[in-house]
C-alpha positions as CSV (number, residue, x, y, z in Angstrom):
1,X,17.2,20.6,20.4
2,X,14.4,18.3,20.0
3,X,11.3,18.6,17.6
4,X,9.2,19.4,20.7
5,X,11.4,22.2,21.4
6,X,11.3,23.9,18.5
7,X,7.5,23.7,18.8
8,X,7.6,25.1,22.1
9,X,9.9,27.8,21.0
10,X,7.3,28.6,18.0
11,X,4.3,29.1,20.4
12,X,5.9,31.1,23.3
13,X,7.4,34.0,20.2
14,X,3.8,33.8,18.4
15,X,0.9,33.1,21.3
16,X,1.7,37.2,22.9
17,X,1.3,38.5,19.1
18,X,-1.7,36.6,18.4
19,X,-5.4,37.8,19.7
20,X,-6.7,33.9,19.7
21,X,-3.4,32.0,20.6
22,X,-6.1,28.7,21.3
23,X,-6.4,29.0,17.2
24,X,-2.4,28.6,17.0
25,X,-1.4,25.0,15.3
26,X,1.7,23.7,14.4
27,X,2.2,21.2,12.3
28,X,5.6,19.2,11.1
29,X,7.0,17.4,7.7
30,X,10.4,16.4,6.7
31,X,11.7,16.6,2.8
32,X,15.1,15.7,2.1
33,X,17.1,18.5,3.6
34,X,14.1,20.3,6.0
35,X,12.0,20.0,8.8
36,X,8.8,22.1,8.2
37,X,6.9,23.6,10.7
38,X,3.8,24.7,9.1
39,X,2.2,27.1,11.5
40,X,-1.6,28.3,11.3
41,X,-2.8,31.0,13.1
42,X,-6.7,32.4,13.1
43,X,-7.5,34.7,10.0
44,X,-7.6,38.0,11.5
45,X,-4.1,36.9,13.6
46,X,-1.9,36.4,9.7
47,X,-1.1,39.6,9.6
48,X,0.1,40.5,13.3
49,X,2.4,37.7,12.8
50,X,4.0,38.6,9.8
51,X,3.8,41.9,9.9
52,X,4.2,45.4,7.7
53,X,6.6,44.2,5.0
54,X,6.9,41.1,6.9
55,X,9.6,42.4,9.6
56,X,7.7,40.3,12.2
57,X,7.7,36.8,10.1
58,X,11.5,37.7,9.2
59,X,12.6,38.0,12.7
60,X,10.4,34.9,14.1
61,X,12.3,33.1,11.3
62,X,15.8,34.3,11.8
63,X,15.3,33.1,15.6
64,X,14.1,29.7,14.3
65,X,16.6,29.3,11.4
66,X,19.3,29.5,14.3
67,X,18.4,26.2,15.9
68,X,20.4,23.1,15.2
69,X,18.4,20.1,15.7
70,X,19.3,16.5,16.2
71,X,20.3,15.4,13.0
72,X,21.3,16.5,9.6
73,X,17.9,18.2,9.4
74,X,17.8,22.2,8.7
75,X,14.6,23.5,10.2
76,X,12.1,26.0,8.0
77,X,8.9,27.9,9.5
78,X,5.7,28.6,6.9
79,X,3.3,30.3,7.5
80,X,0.0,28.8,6.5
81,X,-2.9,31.2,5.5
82,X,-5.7,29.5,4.7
């Protein structure tokens, strides 16, 4: 799978949870072992994605976690709340 893929994958598990998905951003960087996509949601959305206890943001991640990019590259998702 390609960077592009994993974005898409991203938006199409978040954008039905979301009450503005047009406020949904993704952003990438790379450190030695990761690639980070940082995503950014509106304010009111932060919870409804990671949810009571964080159950929701657990099993977004475990679905994202599971992908094996090109490359030695391990992906990670944040979750920015600004």
């Amino acid at each position: 799978m390609t960077e592009a893929d994993v974005k898409q994958l991203i938006l199409s598990i978040v954008k039905p949870l979301v009450s503005e998905p047009e406020a949904i951003a993704i952003t990438t960087a790379q450190d030695a072992h990761f690639l980070n996509f940082n995503l950014s949601v509106a304010p009111e959305d932060v919870g409804r994605v990671i949810g009571k206890h964080g159950r929701v943001a657990q099993a977004i991640r475990t679905i994202v976690y599971s992908i094996r990019i090109d490359g030695p590259l391990r992906v990670r998702l944040n979750i920015v709340d600004d």
